[in-house]
C-alpha positions in Angstrom: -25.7 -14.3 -30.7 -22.2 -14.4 -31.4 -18.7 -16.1 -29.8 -16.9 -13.7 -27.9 -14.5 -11.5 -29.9 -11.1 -13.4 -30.2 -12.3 -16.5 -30.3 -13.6 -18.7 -33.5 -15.0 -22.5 -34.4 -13.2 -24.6 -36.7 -14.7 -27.0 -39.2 -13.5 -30.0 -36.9 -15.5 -28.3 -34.1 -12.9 -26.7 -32.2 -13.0 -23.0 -30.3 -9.9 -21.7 -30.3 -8.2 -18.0 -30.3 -7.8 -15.1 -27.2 -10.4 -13.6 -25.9 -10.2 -10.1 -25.3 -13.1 -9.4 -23.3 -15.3 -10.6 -20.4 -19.2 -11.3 -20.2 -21.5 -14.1 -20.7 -22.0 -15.1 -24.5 -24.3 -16.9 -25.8 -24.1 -18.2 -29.5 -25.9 -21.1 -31.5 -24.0 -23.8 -33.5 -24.8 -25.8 -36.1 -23.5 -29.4 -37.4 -24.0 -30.5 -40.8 -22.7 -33.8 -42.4 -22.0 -34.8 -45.9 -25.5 -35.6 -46.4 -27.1 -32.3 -45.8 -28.1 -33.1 -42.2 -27.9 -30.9 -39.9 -28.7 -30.3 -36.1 -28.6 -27.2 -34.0 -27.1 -26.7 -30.4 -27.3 -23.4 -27.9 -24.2 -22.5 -25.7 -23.1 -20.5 -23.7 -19.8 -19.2 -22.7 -19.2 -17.6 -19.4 -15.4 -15.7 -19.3 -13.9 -13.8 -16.8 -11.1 -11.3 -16.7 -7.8 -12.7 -15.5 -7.2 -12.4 -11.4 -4.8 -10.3 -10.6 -3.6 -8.7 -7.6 -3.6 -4.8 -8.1 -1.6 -3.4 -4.9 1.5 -2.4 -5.9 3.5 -1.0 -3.1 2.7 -1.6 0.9 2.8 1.6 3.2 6.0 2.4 5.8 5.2 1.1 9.0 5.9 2.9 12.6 6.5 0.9 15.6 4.6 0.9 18.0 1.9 2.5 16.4 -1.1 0.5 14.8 -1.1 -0.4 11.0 -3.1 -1.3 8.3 -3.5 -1.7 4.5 -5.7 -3.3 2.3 -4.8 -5.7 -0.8 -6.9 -5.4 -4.0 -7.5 -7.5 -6.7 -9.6 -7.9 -9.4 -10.5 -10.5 -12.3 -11.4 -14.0 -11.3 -14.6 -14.8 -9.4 -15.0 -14.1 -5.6 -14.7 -13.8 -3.2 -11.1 -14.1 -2.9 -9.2 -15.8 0.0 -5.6 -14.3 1.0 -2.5 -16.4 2.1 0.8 -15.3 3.0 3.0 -18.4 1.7 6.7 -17.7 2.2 8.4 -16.0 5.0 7.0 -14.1 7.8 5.1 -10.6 8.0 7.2 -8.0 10.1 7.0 -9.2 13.7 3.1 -8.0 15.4 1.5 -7.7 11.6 -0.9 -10.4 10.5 -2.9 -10.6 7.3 -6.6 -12.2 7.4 -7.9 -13.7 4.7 -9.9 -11.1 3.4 -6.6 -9.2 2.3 -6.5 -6.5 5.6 -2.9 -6.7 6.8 -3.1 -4.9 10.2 -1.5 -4.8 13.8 1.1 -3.5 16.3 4.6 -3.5 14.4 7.1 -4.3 17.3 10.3 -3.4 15.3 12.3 -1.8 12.8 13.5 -2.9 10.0 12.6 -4.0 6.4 9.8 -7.7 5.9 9.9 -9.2 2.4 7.1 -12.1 1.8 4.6 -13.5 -0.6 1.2 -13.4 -0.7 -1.1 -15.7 -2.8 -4.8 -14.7 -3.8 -7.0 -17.3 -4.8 -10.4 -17.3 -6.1 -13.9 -19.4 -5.4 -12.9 -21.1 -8.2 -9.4 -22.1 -7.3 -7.8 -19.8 -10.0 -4.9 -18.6 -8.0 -1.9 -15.7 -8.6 1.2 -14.6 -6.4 2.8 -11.7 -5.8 6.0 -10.3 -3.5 5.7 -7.6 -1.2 8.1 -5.8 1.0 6.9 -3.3 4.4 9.5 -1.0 6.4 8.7 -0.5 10.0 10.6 2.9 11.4 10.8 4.2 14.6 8.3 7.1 15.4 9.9 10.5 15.1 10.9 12.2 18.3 12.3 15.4 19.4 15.0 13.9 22.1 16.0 17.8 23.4 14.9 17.6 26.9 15.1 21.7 27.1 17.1 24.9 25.5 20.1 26.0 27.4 19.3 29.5 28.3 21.0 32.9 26.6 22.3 35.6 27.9 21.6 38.9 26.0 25.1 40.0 24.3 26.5 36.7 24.4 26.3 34.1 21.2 24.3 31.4 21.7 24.4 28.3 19.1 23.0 25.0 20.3 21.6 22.4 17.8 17.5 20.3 18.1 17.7 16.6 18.5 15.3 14.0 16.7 15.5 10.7 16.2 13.2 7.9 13.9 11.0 8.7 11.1 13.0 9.1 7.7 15.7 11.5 7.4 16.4 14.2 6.6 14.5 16.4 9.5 13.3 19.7 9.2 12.9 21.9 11.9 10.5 24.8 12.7 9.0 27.4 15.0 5.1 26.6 14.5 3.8 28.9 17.5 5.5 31.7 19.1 8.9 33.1 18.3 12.5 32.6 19.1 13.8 35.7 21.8 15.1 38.5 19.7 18.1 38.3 18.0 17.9 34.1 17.3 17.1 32.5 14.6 16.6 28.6 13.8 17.6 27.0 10.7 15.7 23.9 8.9 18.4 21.8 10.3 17.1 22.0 13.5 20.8 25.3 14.7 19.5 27.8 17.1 22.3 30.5 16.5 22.7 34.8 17.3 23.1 36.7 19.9 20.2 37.6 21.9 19.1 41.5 22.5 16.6 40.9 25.8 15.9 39.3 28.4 12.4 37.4 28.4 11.0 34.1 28.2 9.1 33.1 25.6 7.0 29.6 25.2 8.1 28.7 21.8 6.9 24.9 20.1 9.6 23.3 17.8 8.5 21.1 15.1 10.2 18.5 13.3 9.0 17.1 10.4 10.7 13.9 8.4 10.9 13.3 4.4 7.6 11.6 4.4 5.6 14.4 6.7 5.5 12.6 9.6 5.5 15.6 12.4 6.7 15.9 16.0 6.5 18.4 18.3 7.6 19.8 21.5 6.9 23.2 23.8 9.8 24.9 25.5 10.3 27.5 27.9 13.4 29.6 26.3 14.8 31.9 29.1 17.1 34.4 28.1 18.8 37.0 30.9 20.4 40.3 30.7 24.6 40.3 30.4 26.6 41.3 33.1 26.9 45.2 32.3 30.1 48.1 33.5 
């Protein structure tokens, strides 16, 4: 066999260099003195890849709403043993030990901590992470003010949480005749009929997180001479 690449033996009996890959190696060395003797030894050489912890980013949180997200690592030897070790996780998260951060978040804002993975064999690596818990998105319009056909109508859709900016859209059914409903949530024209339509609104935030709300939009015939 042969010492992992990297790596070489001196004449005073030293192994020294960077290894550059991982495995179990096994080589034979041999010691011979000034006389000519010589004697023979097997090793081997077990080498692992460095632990590291390979999550990057954490996913937004939504209060209220259950959470969860995995850490992953690799390198080292497991299994592997989580620890959050400074600060605090957003208030109703936990992590276990196995790397699963889960829960309840209970409010918004942003959580920066640490986390610290260590391995069975006590090798151990930190890294900081930050999570933002937001509000879930809402539509907050209770109902549409009615229209009156001949008569301009302009009312503006209410959200509130997710990320801004909101779009808005019709999904199912259509705006009376005459309306129209721009991505920024304006209902605006003049109505040409009376009817009542069931119409849903959608919102939808920056990251696609959707709300959605069905309406009852009455619209009556103008006073006519």
């Amino acid at each position: 066999g042969s010492m992992p690449t990297g790596l070489s033996l001196t004449q005073m009996g030293l192994v020294r260099g960077v290894p550059t890959e991982s495995g179990v190696f096994s080589f034979t060395v041999r010691l011979e003195d000034d006389r000519g003797e010589a004697t023979e030894a097997d090793f081997t050489m077990l080498l692992f890849d460095p632990l590291v912890i390979d999550t990057t980013n954490l996913p937004v949180a939504t209060v209220g709403y259950a959470y969860a997200a995995d850490l992953q690592a690799s390198g080292g030897t497991g299994p592997y043993t989580w620890i959050v070790t400074t600060d605090v996780l957003p208030d109703g998260l936990n992590v276990d030990p196995t790397g699963t951060i889960s829960g309840i978040p209970g409010r918004s804002g942003t959580t920066a901590f640490t986390v610290r993975l260590e391995d069975a064999e006590g090798r151990s690596v930190e890294r900081g992470y930050s999570v933002e818990a937001i509000n879930p998105l809402v539509i907050i319009t209770p109902s549409l003010p009615g229209g009156t056909t001949g008569v301009d109508y302009s009312f503006t859709m209410a959200g509130s949480g997710g990320r801004p900016p909101h779009t808005w859209s019709v999904p199912s059914g259509s705006l009376p005749p005459g309306l129209e409903m721009s991505v920024d949530g304006l209902i605006t024209g003049t109505p040409t009929v009376a009817t009542s339509p069931t119409v849903v609104v959608r919102v939808t935030d920056v990251d696609g997180r959707v709300a959605a709300f069905p309406y009852v939009f009455l619209v009556v015939s103008g006073t006519t001479r």
